[in-house]
Z-matrix of the N, CA and C atoms (Angstrom, degrees):
N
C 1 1.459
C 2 1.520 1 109.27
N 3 1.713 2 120.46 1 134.93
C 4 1.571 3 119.62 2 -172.37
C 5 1.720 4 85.09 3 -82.61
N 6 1.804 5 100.07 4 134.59
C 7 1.539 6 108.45 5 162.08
C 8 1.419 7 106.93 6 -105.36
N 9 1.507 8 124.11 7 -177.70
C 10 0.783 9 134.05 8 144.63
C 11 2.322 10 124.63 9 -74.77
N 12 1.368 11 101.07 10 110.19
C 13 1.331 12 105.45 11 -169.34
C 14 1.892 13 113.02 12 -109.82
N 15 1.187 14 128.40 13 120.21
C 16 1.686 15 120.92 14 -167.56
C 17 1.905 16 92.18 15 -100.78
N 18 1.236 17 83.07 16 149.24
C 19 2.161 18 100.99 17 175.13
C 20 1.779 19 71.56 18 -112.13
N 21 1.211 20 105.29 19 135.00
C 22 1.427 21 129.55 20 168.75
C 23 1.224 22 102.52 21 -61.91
N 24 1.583 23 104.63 22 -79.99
C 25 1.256 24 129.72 23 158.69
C 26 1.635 25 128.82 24 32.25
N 27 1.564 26 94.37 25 -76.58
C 28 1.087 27 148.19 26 169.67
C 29 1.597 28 117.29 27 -50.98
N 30 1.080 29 112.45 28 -73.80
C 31 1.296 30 127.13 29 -178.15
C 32 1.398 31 111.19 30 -54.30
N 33 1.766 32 95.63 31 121.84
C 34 2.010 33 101.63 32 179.11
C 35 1.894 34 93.07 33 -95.02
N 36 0.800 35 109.04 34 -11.06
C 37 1.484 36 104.33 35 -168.66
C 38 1.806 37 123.99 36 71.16
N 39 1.414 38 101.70 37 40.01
C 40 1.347 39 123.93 38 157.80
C 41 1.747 40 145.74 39 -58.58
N 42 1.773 41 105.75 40 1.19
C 43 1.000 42 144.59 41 -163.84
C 44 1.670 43 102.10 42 14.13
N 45 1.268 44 126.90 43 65.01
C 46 1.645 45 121.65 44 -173.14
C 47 1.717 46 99.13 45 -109.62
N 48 1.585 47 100.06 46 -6.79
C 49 1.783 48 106.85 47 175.07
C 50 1.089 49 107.52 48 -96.02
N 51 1.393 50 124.46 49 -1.42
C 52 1.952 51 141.95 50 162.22
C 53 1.499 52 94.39 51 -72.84
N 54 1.061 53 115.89 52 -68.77
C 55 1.626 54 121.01 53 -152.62
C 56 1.946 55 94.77 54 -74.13
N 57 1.326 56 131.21 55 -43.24
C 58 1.216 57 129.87 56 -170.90
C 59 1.379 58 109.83 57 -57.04
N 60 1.335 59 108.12 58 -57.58
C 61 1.820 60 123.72 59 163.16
C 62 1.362 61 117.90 60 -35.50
N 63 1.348 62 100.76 61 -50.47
C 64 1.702 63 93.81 62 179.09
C 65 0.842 64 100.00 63 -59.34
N 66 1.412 65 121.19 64 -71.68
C 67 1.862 66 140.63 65 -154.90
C 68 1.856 67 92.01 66 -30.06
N 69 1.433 68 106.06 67 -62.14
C 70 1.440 69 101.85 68 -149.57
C 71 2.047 70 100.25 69 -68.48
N 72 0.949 71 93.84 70 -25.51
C 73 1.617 72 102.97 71 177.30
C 74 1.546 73 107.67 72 -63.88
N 75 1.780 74 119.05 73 -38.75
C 76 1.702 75 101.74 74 -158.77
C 77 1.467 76 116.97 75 -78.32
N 78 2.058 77 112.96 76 -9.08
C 79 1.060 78 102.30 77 176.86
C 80 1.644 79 123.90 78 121.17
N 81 1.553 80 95.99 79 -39.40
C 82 1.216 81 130.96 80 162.28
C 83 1.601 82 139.68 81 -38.55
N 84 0.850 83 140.26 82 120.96
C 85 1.779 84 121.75 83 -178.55
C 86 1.415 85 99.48 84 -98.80
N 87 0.999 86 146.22 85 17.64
C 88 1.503 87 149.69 86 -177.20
C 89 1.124 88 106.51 87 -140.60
N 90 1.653 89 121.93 88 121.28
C 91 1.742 90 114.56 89 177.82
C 92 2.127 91 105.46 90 -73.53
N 93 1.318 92 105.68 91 -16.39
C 94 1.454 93 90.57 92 -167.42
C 95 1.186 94 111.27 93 -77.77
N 96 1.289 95 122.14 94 -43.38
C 97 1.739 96 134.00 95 149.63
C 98 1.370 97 121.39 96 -21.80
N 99 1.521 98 94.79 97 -55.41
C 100 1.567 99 89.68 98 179.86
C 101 1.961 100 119.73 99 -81.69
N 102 0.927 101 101.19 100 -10.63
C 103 1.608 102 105.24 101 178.16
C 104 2.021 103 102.78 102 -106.53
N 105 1.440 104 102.46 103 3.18
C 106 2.146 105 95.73 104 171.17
C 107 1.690 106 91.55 105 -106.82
N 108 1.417 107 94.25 106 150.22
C 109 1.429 108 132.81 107 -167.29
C 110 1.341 109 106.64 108 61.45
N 111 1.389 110 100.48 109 -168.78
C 112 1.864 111 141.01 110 -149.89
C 113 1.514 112 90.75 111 -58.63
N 114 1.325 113 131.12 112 -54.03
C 115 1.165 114 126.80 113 -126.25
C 116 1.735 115 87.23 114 -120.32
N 117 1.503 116 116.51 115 101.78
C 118 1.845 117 117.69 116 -162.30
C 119 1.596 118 86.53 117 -109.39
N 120 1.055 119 122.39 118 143.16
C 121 1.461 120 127.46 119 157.87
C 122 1.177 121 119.13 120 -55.40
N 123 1.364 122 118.29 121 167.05
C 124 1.698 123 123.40 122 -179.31
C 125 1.007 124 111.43 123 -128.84
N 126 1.561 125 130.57 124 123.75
C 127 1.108 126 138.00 125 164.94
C 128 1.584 127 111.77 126 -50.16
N 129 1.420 128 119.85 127 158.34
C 130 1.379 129 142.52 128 -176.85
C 131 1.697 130 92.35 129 -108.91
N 132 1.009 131 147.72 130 -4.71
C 133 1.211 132 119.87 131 170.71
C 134 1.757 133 101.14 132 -152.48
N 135 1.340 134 125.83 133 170.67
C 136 1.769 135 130.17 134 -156.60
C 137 1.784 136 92.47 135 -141.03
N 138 1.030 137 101.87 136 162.88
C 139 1.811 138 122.81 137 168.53
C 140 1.572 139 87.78 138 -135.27
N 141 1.922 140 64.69 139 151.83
C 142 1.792 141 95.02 140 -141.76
C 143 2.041 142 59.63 141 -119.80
N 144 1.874 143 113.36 142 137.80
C 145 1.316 144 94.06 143 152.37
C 146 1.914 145 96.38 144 -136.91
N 147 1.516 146 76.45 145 160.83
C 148 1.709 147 85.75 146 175.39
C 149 1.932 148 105.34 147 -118.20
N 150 1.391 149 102.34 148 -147.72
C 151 2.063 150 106.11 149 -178.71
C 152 1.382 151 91.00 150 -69.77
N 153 1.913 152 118.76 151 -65.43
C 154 1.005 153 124.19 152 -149.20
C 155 1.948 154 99.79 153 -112.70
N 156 0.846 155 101.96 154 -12.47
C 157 1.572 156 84.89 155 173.07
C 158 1.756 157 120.60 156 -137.08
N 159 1.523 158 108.55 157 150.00
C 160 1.323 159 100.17 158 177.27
C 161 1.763 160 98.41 159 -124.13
N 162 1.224 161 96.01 160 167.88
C 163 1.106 162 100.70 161 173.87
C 164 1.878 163 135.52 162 178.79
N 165 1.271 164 129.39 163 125.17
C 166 1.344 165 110.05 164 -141.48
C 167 1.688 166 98.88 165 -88.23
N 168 1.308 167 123.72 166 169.34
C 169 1.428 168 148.28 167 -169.31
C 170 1.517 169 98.12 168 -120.32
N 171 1.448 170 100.14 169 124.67
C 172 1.687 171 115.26 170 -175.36
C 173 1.514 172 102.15 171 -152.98
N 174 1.308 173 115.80 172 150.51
C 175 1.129 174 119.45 173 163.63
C 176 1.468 175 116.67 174 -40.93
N 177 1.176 176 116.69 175 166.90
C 178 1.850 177 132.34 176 -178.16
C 179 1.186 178 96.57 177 -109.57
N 180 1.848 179 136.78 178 -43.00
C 181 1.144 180 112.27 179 -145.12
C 182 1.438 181 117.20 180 65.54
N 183 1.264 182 116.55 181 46.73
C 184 1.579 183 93.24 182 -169.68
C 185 1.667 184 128.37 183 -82.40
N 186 1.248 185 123.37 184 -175.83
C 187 1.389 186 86.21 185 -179.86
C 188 1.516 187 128.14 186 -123.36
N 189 1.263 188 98.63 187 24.67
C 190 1.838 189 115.82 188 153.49
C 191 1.761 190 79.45 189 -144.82
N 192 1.779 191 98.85 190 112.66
C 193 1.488 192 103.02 191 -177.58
C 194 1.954 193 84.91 192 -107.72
N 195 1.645 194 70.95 193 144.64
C 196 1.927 195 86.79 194 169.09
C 197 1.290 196 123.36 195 -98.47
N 198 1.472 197 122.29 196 3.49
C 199 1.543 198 125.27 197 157.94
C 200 1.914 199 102.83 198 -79.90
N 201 1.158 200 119.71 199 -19.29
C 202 1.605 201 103.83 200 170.95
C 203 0.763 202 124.50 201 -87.10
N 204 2.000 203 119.34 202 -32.09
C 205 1.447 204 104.95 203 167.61
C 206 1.316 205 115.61 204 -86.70
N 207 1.305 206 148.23 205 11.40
C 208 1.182 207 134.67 206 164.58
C 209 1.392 208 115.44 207 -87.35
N 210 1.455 209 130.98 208 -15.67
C 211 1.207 210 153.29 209 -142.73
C 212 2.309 211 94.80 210 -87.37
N 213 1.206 212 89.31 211 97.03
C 214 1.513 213 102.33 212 -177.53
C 215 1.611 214 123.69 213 -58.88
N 216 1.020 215 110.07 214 -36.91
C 217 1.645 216 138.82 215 171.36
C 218 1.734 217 114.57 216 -84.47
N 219 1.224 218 116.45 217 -29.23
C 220 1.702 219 127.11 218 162.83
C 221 1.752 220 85.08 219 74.96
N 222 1.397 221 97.47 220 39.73
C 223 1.890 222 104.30 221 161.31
C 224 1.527 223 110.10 222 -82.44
N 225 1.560 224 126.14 223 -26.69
C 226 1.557 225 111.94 224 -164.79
C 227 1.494 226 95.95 225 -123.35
N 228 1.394 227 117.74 226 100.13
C 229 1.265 228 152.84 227 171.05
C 230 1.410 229 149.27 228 -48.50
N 231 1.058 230 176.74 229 171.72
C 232 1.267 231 145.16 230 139.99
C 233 1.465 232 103.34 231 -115.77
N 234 1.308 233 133.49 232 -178.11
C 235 1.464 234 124.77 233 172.29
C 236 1.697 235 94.00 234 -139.76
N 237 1.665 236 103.98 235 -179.78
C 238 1.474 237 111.18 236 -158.54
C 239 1.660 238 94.54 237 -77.77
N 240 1.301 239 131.22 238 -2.18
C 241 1.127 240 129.26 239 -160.78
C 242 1.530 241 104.09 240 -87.36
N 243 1.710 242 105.54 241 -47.65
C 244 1.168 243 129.01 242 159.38
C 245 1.758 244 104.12 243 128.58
N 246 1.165 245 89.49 244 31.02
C 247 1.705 246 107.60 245 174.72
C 248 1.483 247 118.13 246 -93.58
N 249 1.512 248 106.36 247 95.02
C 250 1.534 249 103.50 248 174.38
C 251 1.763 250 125.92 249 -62.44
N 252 0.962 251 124.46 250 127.14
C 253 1.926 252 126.91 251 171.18
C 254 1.205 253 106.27 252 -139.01
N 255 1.366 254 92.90 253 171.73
C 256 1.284 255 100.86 254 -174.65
C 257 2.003 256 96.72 255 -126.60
N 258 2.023 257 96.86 256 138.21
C 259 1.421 258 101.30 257 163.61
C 260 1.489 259 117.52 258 -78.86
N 261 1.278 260 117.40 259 106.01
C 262 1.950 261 106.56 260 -169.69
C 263 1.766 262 88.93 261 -79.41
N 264 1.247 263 149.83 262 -33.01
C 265 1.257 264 107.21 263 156.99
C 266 1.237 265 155.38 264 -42.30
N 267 1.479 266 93.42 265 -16.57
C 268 1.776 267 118.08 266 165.55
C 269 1.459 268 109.70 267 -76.00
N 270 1.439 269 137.15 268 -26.70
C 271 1.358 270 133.70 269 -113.61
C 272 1.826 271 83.25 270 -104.62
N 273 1.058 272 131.30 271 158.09
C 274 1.404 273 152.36 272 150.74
C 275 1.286 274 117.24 273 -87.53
N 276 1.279 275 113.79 274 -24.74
C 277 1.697 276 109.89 275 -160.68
C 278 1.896 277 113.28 276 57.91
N 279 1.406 278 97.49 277 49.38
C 280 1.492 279 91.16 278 171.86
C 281 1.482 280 115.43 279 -98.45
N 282 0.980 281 121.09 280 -22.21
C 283 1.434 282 142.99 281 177.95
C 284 1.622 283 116.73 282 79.50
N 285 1.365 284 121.81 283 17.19
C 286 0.902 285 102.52 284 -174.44
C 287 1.762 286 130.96 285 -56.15
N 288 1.845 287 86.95 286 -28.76
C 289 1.804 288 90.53 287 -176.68
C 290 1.577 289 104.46 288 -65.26
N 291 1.131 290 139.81 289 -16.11
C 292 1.428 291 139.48 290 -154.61
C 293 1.542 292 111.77 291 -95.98
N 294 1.710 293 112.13 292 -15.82
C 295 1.575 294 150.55 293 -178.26
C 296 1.720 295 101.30 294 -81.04
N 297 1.455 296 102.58 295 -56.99
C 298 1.453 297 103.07 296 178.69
C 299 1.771 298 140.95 297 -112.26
N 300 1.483 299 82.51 298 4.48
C 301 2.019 300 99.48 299 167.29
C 302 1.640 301 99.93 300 -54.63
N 303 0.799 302 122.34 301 141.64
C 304 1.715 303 134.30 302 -168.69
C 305 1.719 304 99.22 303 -98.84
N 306 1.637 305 102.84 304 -29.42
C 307 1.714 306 115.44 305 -169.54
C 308 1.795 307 98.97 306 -86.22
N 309 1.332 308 142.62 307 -27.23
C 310 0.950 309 146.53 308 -135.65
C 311 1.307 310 121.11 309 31.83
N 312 1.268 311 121.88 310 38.82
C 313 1.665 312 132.26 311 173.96
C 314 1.202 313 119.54 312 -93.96
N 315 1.464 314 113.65 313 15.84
C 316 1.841 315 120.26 314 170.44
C 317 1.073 316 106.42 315 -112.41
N 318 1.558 317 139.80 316 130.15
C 319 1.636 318 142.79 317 -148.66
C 320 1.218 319 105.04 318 -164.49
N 321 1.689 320 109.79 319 137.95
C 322 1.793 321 122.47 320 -171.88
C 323 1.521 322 94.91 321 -50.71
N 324 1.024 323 87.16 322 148.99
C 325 1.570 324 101.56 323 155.98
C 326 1.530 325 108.02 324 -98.54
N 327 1.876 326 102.10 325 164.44
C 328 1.672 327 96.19 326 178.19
C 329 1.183 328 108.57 327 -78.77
N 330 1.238 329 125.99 328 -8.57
C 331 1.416 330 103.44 329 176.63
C 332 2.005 331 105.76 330 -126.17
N 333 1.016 332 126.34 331 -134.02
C 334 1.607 333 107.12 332 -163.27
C 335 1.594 334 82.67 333 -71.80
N 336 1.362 335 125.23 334 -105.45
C 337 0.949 336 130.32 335 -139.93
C 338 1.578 337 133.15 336 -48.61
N 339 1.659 338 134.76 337 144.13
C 340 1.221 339 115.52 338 -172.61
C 341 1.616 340 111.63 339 -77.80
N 342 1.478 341 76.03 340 -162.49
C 343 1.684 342 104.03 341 -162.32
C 344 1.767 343 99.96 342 -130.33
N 345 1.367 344 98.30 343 151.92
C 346 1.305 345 123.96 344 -166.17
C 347 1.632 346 138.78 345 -173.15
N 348 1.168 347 135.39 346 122.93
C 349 1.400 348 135.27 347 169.05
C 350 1.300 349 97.64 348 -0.97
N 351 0.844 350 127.41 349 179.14
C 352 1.640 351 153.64 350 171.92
C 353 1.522 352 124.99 351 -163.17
N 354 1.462 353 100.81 352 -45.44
C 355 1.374 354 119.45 353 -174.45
C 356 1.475 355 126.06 354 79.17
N 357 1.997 356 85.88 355 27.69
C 358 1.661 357 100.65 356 -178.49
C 359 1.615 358 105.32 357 26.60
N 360 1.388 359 117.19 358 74.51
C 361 1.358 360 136.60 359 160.90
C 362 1.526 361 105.67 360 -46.70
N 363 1.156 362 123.57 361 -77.54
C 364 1.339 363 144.38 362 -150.11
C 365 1.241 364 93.42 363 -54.23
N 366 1.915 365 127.17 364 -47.86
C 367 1.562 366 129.69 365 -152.18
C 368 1.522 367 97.30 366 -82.29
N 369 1.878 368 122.16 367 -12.84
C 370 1.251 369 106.13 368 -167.03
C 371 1.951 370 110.96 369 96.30
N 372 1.142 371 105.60 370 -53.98
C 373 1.371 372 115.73 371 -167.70
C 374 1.399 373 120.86 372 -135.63
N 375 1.332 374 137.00 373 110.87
C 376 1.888 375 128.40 374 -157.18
C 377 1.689 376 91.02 375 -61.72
N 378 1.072 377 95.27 376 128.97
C 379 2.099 378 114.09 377 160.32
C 380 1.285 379 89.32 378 -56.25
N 381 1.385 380 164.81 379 -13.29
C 382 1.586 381 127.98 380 175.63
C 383 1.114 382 117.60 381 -79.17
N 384 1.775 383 102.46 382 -45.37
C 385 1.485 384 115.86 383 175.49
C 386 1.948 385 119.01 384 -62.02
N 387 1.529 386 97.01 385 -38.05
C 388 1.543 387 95.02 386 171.49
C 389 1.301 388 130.60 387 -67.03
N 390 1.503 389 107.83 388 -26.28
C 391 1.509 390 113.15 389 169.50
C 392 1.567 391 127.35 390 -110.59
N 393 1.528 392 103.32 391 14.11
C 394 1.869 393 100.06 392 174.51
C 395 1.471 394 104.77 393 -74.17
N 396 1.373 395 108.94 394 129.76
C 397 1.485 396 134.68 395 -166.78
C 398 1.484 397 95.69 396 -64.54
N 399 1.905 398 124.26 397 -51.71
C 400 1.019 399 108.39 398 -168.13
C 401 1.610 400 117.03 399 -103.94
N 402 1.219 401 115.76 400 28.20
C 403 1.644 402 141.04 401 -165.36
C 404 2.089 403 97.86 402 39.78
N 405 1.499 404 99.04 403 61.05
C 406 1.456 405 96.55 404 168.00
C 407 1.436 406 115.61 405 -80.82
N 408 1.376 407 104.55 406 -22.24
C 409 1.507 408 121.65 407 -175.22
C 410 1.767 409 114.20 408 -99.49
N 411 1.229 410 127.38 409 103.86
C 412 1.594 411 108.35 410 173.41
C 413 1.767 412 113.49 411 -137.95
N 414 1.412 413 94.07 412 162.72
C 415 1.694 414 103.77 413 -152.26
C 416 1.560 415 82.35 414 -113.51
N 417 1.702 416 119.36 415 123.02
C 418 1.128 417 120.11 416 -167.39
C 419 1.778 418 90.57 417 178.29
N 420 1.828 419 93.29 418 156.74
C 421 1.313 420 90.05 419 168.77
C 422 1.659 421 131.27 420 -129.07
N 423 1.054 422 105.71 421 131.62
C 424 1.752 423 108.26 422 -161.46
C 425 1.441 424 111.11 423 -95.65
N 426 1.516 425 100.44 424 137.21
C 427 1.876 426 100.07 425 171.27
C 428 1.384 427 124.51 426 -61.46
């Protein structure tokens, strides 16, 4: 299965895989639209920065994930592909998956339900990895 994989390295910590994530999440065909007024989209994944390194936080996909089995409502899922999500119509907002992700890459949502990787399914290809300027971010699959 192609994950999402970060080169540290790499990463200036430009957060434009914050803003791409949202974008592709709010729905929008225009990024300026989607980032004017009250209501801003939320990225599915954060940069984490330190002196010398940055680097962004994304789901693993893992493959006995502990946000599904803790998941009380059977909102955060896996599929045959091996792509964990979450149904936020399922979701409670209890947080338990966000208590026991080991990656801390599961995050409130603003409203009940969380937020999470996806792996922009729908686009084919995650918007972070398609648009990191310095390819710190890439969607590929490793032995």
């Amino acid at each position: 299965m192609k994950k999402i994989y970060v080169n540290e390295d790499r990463c200036l910590g430009c957060h434009l895989c914050e803003y791409y994530c949202a974008f592709a999440h709010s729905g929008k065909i225009d990024m300026v639209k989607a980032f004017s007024g009250d209501s801003k989209p939320q990225p599915r994944l954060t940069i984490e920065e330190g002196d010398s390194i940055n680097f962004a936080v994304s789901c693993r996909h893992c493959e006995t994930p502990l946000c599904v089995k803790s998941c009380i409502t059977g909102a955060m899922q896996k599929d045959e592909d091996g792509r964990v999500f979450v149904d936020e119509s399922r979701c409670v907002g209890c947080y338990t998956c966000i208590l026991v992700c080991p990656y801390g890459s599961v995050i409130p949502g603003k409203e009940k339900a969380i937020k999470k990787c996806d792996l922009c399914i729908e686009s084919g290809k995650p918007a972070c990895a398609e648009n990191c300027p310095n390819l710190a971010i890439v969607y590929e699959e490793r032995g």
